[in-house]
C-alpha positions in Angstrom: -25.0 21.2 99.1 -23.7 24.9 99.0 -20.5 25.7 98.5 -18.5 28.2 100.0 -19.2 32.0 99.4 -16.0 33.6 98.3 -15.4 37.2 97.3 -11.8 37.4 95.6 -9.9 40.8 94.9 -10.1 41.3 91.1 -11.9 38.8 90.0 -16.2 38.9 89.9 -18.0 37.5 93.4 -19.7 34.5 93.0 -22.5 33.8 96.1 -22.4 30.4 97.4 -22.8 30.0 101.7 -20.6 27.9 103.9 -22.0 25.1 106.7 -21.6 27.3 109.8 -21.6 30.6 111.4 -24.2 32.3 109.2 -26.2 35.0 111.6 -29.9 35.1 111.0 -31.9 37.5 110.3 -34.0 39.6 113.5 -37.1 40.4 111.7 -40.5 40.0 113.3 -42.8 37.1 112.3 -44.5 38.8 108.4 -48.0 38.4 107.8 -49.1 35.1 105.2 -48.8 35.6 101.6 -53.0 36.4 100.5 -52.6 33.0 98.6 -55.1 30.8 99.4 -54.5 27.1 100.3 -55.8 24.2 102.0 -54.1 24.6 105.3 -51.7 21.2 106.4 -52.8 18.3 108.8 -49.7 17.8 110.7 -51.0 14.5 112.1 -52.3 13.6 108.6 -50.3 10.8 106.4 -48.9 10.9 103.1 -51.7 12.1 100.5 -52.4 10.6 97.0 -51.5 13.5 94.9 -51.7 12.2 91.5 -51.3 9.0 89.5 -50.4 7.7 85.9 -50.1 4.7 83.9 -46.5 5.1 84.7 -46.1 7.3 87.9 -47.7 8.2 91.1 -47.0 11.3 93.2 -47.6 11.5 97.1 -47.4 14.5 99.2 -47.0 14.4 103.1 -48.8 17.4 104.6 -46.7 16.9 108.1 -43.1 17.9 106.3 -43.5 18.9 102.6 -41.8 15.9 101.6 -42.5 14.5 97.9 -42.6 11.0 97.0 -42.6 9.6 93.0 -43.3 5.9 92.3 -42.0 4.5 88.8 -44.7 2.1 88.5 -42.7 0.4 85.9 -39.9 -0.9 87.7 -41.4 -0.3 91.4 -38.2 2.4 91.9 -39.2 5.0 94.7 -37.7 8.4 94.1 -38.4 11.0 97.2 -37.3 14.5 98.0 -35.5 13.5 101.1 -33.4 10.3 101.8 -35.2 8.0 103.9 -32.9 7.1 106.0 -31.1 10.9 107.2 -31.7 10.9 110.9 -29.8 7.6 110.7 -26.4 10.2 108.9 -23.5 10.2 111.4 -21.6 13.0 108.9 -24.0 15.7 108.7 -24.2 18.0 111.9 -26.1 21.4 112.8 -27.5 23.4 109.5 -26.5 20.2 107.3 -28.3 17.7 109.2 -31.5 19.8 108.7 -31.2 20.8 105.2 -31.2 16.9 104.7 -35.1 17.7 105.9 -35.5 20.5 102.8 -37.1 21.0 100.0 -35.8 24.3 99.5 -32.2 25.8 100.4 -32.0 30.0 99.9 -29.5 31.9 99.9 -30.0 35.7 100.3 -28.3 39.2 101.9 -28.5 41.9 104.0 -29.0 45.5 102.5 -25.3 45.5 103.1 -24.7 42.2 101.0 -24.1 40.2 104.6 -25.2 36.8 103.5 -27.2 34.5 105.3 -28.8 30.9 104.2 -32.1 28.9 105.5 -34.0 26.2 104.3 -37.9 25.6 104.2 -37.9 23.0 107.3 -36.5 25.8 109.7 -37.7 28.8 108.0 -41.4 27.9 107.1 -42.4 24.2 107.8 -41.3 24.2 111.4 -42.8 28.0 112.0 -45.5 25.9 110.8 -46.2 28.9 108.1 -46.8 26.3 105.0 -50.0 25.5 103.3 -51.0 23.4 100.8 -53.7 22.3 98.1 -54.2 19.8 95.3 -54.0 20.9 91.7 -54.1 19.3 88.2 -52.1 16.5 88.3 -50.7 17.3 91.7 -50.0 19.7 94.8 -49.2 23.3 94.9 -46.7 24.6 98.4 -46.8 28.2 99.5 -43.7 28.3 101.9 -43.9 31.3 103.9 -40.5 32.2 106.1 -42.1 35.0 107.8 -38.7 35.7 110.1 -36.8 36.5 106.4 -40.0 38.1 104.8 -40.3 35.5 102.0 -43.3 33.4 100.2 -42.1 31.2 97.6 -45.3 28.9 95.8 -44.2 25.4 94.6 -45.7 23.0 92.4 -45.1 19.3 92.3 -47.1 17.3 89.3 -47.0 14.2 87.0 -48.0 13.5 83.5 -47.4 11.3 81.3 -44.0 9.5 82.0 -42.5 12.8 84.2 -42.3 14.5 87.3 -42.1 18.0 87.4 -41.0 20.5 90.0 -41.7 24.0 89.5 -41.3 27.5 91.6 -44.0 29.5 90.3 -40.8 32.5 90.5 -43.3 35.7 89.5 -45.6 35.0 92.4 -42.5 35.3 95.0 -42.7 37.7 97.6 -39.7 39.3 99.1 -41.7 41.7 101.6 -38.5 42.7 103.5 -35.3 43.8 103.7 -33.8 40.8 102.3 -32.9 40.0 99.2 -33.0 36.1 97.3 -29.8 35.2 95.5 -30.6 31.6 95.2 -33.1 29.2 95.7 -31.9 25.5 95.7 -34.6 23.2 94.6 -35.4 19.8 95.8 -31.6 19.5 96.4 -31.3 16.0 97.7 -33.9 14.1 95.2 -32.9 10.1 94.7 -30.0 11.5 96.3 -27.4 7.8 96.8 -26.1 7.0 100.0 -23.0 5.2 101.3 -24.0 2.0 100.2 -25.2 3.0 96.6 -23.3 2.3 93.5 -23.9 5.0 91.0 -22.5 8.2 89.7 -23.9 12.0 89.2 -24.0 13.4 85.6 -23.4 17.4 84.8 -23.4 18.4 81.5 -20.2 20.4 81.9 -19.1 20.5 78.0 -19.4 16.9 76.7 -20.7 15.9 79.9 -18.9 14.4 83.2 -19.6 11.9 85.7 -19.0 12.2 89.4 -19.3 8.7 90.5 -20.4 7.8 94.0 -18.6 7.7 97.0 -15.6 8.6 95.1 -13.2 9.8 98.3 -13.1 13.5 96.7 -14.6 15.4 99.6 -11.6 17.7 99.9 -12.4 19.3 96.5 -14.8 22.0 95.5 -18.1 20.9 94.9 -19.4 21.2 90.5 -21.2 24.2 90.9 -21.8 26.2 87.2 -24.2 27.9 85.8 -26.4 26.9 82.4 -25.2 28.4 79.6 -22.1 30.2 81.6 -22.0 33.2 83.7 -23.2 36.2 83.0 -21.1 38.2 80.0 -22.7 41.9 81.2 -20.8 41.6 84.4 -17.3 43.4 84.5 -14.5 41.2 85.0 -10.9 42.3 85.9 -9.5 38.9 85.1 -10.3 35.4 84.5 -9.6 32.7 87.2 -10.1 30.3 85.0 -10.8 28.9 81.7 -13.3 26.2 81.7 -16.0 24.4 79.3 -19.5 26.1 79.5 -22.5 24.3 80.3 -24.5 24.2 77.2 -27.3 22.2 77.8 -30.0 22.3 81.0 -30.0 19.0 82.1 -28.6 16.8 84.8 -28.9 12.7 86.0 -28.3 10.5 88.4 -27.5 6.9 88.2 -28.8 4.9 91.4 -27.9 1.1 91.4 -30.1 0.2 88.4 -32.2 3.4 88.3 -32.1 6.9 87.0 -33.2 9.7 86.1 -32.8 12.7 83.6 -33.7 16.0 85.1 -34.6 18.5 82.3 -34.8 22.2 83.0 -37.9 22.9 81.2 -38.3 26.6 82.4 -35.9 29.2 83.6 -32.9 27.6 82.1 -31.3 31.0 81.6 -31.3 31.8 85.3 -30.3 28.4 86.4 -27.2 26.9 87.8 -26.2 22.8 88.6 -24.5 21.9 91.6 -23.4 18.2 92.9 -21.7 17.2 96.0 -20.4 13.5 96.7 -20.7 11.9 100.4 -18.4 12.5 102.9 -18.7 15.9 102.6 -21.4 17.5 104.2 -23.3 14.3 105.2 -23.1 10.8 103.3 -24.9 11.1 100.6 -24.2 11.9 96.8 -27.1 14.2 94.9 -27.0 16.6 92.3 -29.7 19.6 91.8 -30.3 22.7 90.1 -30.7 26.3 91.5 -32.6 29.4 90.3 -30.7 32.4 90.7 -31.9 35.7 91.5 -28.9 38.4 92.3 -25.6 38.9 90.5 -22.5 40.1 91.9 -20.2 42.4 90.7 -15.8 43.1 91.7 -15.4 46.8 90.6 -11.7 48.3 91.6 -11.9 52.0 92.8 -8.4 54.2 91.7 -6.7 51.3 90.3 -3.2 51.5 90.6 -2.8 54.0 93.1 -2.1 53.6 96.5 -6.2 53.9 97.3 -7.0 51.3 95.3 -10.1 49.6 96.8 -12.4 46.7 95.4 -16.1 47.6 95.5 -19.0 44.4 95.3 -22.2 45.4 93.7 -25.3 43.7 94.3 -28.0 43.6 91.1 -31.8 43.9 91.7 -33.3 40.5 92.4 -35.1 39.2 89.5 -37.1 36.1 88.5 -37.3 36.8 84.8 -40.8 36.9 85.1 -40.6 32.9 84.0 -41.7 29.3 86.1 -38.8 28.0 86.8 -39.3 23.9 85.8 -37.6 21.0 86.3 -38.7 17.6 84.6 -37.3 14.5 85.8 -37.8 11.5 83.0 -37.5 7.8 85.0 -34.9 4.8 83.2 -34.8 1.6 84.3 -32.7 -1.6 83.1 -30.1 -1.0 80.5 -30.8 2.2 79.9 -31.0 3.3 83.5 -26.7 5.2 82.4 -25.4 8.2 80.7 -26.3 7.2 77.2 -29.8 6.6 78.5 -30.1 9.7 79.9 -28.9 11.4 76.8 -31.1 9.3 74.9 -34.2 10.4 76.6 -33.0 14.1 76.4 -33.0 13.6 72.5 -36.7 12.4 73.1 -37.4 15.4 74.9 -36.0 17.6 72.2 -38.2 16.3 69.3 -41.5 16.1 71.2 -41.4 19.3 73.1 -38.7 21.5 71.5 -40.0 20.8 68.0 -36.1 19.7 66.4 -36.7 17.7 63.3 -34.2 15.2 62.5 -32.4 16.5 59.6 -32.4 14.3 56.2 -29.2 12.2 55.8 -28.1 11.2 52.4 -28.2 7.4 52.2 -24.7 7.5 51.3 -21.9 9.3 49.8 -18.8 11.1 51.8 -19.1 12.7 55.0 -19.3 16.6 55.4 -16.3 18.7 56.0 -16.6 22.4 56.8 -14.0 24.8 56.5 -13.8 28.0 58.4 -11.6 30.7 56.7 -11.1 34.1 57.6 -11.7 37.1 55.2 -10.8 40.6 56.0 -9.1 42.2 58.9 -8.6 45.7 60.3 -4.7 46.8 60.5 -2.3 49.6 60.8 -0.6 50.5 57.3 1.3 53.6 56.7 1.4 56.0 53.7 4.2 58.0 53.0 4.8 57.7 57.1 1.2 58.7 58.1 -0.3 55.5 59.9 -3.8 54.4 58.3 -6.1 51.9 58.9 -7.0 49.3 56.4 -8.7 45.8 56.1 -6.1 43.3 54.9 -7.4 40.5 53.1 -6.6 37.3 54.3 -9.2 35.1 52.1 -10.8 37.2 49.4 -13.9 36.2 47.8 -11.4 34.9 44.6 -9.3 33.1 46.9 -12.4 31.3 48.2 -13.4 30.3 44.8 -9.9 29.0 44.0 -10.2 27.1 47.5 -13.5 25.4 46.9 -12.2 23.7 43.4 -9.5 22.9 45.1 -10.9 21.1 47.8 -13.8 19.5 45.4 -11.0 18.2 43.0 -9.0 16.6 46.2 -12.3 14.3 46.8 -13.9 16.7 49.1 -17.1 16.9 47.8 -19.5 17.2 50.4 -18.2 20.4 51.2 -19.6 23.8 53.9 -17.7 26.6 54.0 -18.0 28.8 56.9 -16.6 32.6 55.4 -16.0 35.3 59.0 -14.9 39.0 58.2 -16.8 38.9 54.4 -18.9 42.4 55.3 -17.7 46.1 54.9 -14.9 46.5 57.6 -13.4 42.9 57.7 -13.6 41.2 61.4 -14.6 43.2 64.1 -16.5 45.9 62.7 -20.1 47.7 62.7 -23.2 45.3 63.5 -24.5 43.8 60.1 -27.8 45.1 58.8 -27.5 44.1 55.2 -25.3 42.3 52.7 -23.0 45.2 52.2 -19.3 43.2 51.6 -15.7 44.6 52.2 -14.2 46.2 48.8 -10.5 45.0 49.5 -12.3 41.4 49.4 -14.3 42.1 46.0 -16.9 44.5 47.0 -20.9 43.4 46.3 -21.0 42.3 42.7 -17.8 40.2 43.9 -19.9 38.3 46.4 -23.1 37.8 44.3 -20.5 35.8 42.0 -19.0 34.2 44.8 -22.8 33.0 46.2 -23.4 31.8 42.5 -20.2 29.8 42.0 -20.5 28.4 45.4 -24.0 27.4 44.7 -22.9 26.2 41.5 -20.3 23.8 43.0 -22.9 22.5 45.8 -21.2 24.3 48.4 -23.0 25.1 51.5 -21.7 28.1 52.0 -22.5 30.2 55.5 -21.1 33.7 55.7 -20.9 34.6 59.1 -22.6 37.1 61.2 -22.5 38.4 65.0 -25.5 40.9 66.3 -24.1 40.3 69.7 -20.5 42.4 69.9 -20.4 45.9 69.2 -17.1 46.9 68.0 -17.6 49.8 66.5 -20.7 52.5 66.0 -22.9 52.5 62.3 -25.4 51.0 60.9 -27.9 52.6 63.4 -26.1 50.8 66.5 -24.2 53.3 69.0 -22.7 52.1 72.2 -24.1 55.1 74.3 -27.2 54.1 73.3 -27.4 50.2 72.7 -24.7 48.7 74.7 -26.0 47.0 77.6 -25.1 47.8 80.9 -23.6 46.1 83.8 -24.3 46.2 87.4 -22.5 49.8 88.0 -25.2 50.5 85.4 -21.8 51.7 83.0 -21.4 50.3 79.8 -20.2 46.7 80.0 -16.9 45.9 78.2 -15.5 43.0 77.2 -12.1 41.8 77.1 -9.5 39.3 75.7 -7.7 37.5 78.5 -3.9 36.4 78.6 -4.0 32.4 79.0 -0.9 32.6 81.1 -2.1 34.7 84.2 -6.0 35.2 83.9 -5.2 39.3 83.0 -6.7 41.4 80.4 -5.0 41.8 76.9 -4.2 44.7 77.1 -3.2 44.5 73.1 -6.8 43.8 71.9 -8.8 46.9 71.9 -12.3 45.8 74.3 -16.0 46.1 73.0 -19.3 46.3 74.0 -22.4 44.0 73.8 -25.4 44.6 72.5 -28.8 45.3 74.3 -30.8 42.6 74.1 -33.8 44.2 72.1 -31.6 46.1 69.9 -29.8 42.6 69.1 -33.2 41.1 68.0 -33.4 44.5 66.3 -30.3 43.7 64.5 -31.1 40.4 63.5 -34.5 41.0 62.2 -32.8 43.5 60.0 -29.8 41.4 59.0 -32.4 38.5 58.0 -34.9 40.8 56.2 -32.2 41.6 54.0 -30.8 38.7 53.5 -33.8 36.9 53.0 -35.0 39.5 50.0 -31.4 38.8 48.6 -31.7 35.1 48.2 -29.1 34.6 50.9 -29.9 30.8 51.6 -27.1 30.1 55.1 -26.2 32.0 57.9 -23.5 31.4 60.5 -24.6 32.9 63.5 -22.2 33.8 66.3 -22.0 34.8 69.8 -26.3 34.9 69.9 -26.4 31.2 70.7 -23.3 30.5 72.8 -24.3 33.6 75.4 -27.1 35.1 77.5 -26.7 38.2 79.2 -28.5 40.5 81.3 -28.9 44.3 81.1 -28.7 46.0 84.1 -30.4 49.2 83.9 -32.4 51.0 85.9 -35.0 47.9 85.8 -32.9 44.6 85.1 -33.7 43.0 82.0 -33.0 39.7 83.8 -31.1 36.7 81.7 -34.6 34.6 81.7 -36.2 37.9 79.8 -33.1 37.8 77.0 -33.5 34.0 76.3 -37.0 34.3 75.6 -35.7 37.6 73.1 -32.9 35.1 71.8 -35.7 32.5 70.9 -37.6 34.7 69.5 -35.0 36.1 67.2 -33.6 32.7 65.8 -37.4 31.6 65.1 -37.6 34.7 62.9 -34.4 34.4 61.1 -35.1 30.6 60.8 -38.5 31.9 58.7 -36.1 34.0 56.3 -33.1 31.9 56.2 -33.3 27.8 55.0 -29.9 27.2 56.9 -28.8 28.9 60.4 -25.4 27.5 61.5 -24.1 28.1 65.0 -20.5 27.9 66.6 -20.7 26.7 70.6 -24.3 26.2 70.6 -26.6 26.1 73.6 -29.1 24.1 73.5 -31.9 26.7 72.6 -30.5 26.8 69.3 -31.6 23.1 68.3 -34.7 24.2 66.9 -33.3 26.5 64.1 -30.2 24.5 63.8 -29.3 23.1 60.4 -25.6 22.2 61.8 -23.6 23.0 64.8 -19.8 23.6 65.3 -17.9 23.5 67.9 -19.8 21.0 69.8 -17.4 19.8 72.8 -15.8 16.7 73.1 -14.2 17.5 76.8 -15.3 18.2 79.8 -13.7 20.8 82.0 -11.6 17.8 84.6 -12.8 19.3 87.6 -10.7 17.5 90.6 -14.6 16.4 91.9 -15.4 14.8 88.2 -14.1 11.1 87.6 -15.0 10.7 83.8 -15.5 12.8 80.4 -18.2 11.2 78.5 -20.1 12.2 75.4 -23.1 13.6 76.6 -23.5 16.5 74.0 -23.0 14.2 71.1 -25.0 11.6 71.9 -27.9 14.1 72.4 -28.2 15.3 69.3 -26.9 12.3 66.9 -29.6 11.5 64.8 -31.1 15.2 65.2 -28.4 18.0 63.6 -25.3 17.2 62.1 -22.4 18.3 64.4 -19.4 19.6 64.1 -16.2 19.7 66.3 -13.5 22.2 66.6 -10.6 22.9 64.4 -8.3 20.0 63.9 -5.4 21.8 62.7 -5.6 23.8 66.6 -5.4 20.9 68.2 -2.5 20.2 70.3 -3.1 16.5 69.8 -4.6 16.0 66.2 -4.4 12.0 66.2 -6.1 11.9 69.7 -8.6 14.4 68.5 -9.3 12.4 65.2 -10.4 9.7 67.6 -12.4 11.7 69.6 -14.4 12.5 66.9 -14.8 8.8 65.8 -15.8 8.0 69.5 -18.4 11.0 68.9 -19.7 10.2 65.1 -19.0 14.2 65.6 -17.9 15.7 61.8 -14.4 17.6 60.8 -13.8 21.3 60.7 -10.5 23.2 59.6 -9.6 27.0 60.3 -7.4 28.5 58.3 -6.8 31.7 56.0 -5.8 31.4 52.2 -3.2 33.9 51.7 0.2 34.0 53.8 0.1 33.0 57.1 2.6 36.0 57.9 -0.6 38.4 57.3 -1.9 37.7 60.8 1.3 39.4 62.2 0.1 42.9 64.2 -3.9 41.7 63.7 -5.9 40.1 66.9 -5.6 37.2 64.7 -2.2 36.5 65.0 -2.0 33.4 67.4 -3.7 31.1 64.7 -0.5 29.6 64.6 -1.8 26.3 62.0 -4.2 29.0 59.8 -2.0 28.6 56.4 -4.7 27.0 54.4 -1.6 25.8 51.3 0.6 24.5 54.1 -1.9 21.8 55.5 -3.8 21.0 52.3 -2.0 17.8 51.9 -2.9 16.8 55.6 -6.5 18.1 55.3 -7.0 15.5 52.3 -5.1 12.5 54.4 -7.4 12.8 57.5 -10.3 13.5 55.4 -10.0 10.3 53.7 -9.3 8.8 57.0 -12.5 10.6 59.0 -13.9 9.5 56.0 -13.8 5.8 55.6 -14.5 5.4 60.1 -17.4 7.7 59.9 -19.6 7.2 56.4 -21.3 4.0 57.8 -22.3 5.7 60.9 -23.2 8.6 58.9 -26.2 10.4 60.4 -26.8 7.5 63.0 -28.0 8.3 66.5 -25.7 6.8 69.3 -27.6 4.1 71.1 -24.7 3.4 73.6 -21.3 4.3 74.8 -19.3 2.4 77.3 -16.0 2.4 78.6 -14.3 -1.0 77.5 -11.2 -0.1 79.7 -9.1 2.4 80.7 -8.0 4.4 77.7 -10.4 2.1 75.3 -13.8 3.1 74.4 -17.2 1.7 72.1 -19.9 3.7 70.8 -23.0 2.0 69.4 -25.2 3.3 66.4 -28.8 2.5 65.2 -28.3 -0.4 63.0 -26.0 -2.0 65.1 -22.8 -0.8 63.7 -20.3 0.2 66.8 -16.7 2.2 66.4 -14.3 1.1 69.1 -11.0 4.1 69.9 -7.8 3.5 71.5 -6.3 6.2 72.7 -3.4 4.3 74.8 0.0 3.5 73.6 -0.6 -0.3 74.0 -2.4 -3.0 71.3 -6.1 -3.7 72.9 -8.1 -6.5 71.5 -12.0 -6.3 71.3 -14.2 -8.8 70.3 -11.1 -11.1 68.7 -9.9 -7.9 66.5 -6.6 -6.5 67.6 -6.7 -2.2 67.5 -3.2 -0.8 67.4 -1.7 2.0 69.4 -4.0 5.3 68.5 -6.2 3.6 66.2 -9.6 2.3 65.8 -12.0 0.0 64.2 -15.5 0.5 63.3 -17.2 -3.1 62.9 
């Protein structure tokens, strides 16, 4: 299941462990963890753990394994395939990780990295115990050769099975030090003879169907929520989408599951391997993850350039990590199922209210427009900088009435750069607006008249990049700090080699604490003002450790993020957010940006629409800017396929502003220029998506290649073609490109 560990020369080390050759460690045999459990009965059989109306859990003390029975459909679901020993792929370490319910990865003081799983390293040393608990069992694996205790917890309730390491009760009593652990990594796994596919939510969401002959290509291995942002990067190897939601299925035949990661999402990473590769069967799991890695080059340039890997702490976050897997059988035993379920999930444990869609009327549009940025002016042949106004509080009254009187009625208005010091500036604290855009009194009118008009309007604001000192932030003092425990910068990076941009000038990010710091500021303000929306960026498309002297782990600055938002959703009616993750839902009034791709890894067969199907019904969503799309008619019907809304991104002044800014690749950003097409696609958005307005997606199925149907509550369904050929569906005839929504 793991892949290959690979260190590359200017670019950050990722830790993954290849199949053979891996030394283990010499230590002595440590002493039992002072947990007390029932010891195991090797001779004994399986053990009635626990039982529902729906589930039953069994536990056999002789090898750890785990057994769940859907009583509703008479599905058996068990930690480890039945059939392994019968595997003619798998050989040495693979062929008896096929026997674990636990795969680690860890190092050396010297960062050598070696990998064991549970059967050799505790249940064969015979250095596991076990007792019953509410609802289930509780594991304490011992390794005593690695100087590890790790507690685990298997349970039921209700309609799910849950799978927990109890992370702040882990011992690491030697020299060694965790980097992963792989839970319960071949669960339902599906053999050869299987049909069925894996789902990662990797952007929209992807499926990796079974069997699929791929085995030469990396396995999907990415962590929740992306990498971590504090590390240093010399370059980027590659530009991918981000995994912003915990979750992860498994179609088996006509069975499922949905695993949720209920806990420890922050510090968690999906992996999924098809057969053929390291033994013949396809599964997909999730991995807690302990110790980051970090490239740093010594003398650069010169001939003694050298590349230096740093090793963080090891850190649990002080959080369970938990994973929930919710049962489907039947029909909805797919993708759209699982999805489905997930939206379940987020009502009745996350607390996301469905928000109130108008009965009728025209769809939402939101506009993104840019206000002021910093450039270099001269006077009299002394360079200066100054904030050029590319949308000034005036332009975006003019804008709005134009835009109403085109038939755009239902219109948000998302306004970046509107505080003192345009776009990239001091972290906000207040409403204190940029004079070459009106100044103050200039905004008050511009909050009345868009209030006045029925505009939502959401100014935006980051507490996350620190661009420049003020406003009680300083980056000696608040920037947090990346493995080398130096400041950690971030940087732009050239599309057409991976390198930095060396043309952008780099900035910090925020501590955690002084971010919620920020925030509760910002929002105290704001909220004494009247300010009604927020657009919040950067805060809920990144997490981020701190790594000073003692790691403020990633698990530690979700919990901070969550806190944040719940405050600023107390003093604000409307929070907006661009890229969301998923721990944004609850506060969410609207989300932009949602994804409509996946990344196309070589493993992945299929995009599907994962994301959107999640939260239809829940939060109105929002795609990305048409007018940057390469393809705008193929992204049109993406967002049919999607019942996902329309956004445009433009400034109102002369395009030719943007020349010298970090602005200047919005290539399609003349707001005058596209109006006429903005009001044509509208109108065309507009008529496919009104009837399916606020509708949760109850399926979506591939009709064929190139041709797709998504069904809404109420029955309604849109069917997209994107191929160059006439398709017909259900007797109607769909041209080239186009679409019909019955």
């Amino acid at each position: 299941m793991r892949a290959r560990w690979w260190i590359a020369v200017l670019t950050v080390a990722s830790l993954a462990f290849s199949a053979f050759g891996l030394a283990q460690p010499e230590t002595g045999k440590a002493e039992h963890s002072s947990v007390e459990l029932a010891a195991a009965d090797p001779a004994g059989p399986s053990v009635r753990a626990a039982a529902t109306g729906r589930l039953t859990l069994d536990f056999n003390p002789q090898t750890a394994e785990v057994t769940v029975t859907d009583l509703s459909s008479g599905a058996v679901w068990s930690s480890n395939p039945a059939d392994r020993e019968s595997d003619e792929i798998a050989k040495g370490i693979k062929k008896q990780d096929l026997n674990a319910q636990l795969l680690l990865d860890y190092v050396d003081p010297l960062g050598k990295p070696f990998q064991l799983n549970n059967y050799i390293g505790s249940i064969q040393e015979k250095a596991f115990a076990w007792k019953k608990i509410e609802g289930g069992v509780e594991v304490l694996f011992d390794f005593p050769k690695a100087g590890f205790a790790i507690p685990v917890r298997y349970s039921i309730k209700g309609d799910a099975f849950s799978a927990t390491i109890a992370a702040d009760r882990i011992e690491q009593r030697d020299k060694y030090r965790l980097v992963n652990i792989y839970l319960m990594p071949f669960f339902g796994a599906g053999s050869l003879q299987d049909d069925g596919y894996l789902f990662v939510p990797d952007g929209s969401g992807a499926l990796i169907r079974f069997n699929n002959n791929k085995s030469i290509y990396r396995n999907y291995n990415e962590r929740v929520y992306g990498g971590d942002q504090a590390i240093g990067m010399p370059e980027q190897s590659k530009v991918t989408e981000t995994v912003r939601l915990p979750v992860y299925g498994l179609k088996r035949n006509d069975q499922a599951f949905l695993a949720v990661i209920h806990q420890g999402a922050y510090q968690a990473g999906i992996i999924a391997e098809g057969s053929r590769k390291s033994n013949q069967y396809n599964a997909v799991s999730s991995y807690l993850n302990l110790t980051e890695f970090e490239t740093n080059i010594l003398m650069a340039g010169s001939l003694n350039e050298k590349s230096v890997v740093r090793a963080s702490q090891s850190v649990t976050g002080n959080q369970p990590y938990e994973v929930r897997y919710y049962f489907l059988n039947g029909e909805k035993a797919d993708y759209a199922g699982m999805a489905e379920r997930y939206r379940t999930y987020l009502t009745e444990e996350k607390g996301v209210r469905p928000a109130a869609a108008k009965a009728s009327g025209p769809i939402p549009l939101m506009m993104e427009f840019l206000g002021g940025v910093r450039k270099r002016d001269t006077f009299l042949g002394i360079p200066y900088g100054t904030v050029e106004a590319l949308t000034s509080f005036k332009d975006l009254e003019t804008v709005a009435g134009r835009l109403i009187e085109g038939g755009m009625t239902n219109l948000g208005i998302r306004y970046q750069g509107w505080m003192k010091g345009g776009m990239k500036d001091q972290i906000p604290a207040s409403l204190n607006a940029e004079s070459n855009l009106g100044g103050d009194k200039a905004f008050r009118k511009l909050l009345q008249t868009m209030d006045d008009k029925g505009v939502a309007f959401y100014p935006v604001v980051d507490p996350v990049s620190l661009y420049k000192n003020g406003n009680g932030f300083n980056k000696f003092f608040d920037a947090a700090k990346n493995i080398s425990r130096a400041p950690s910068l971030q940087y732009e990076f050239l599309i057409s080699n991976g390198t930095r941009d060396t043309t952008v000038k780099p900035w910090y990010l925020l501590k955690p604490e002084s971010v919620k710091k920020a925030l509760e500021r910002f929002s105290a303000s704001a909220g004494k003002k009247g300010l009604e929306r927020v657009a919040l960026q950067n805060i809920g498309s990144m997490v981020y450790s701190d790594f000073r002297r003692n790691t403020l782990a990633k698990n530690e600055t979700g919990q901070l993020w969550e806190q944040s938002l719940e405050t600023a959703a107390s003093r604000i009616a409307g929070l907006s957010f661009d890229r969301p993750n998923a721990y944004t839902f609850p506060s969410a009034e609207n989300l932009t940006g949602v994804p409509l791709y996946s990344s196309r890894f070589d493993i992945q067969d299929e995009a599907v629409p994962f994301y959107s199907i999640a939260v239809s019904g829940l939060i109105p969503a929002y795609g990305e800017p048409i007018n940057l799309m390469g393809n705008t008619r193929a992204y049109m019907l993406k967002l049919i396929e999607a019942g996902t809304l329309p956004v445009y991104r433009f400034i109102a002044r002369d395009g030719s502003l943007l020349i010298g800014t970090d602005f200047d690749g919005l290539y399609s950003g003349d707001f005058n220029r596209w109006f006429n097409d903005v009001a044509a696609q509208y109108k065309e958005l507009n008529e496919a998506l009104a009837p399916i307005l606020g509708k949760a997606i109850t399926d979506h199925e591939k009709l064929a290649e190139g041709v797709y149907r998504t069904t809404f509550s109420g029955g309604k369904s849109a069917v997209v073609n994107y191929t160059d050929e006439t398709v017909t569906v259900d007797n109607e005839r769909i041209e080239p490109y186009g679409y019909r929504v019955r």
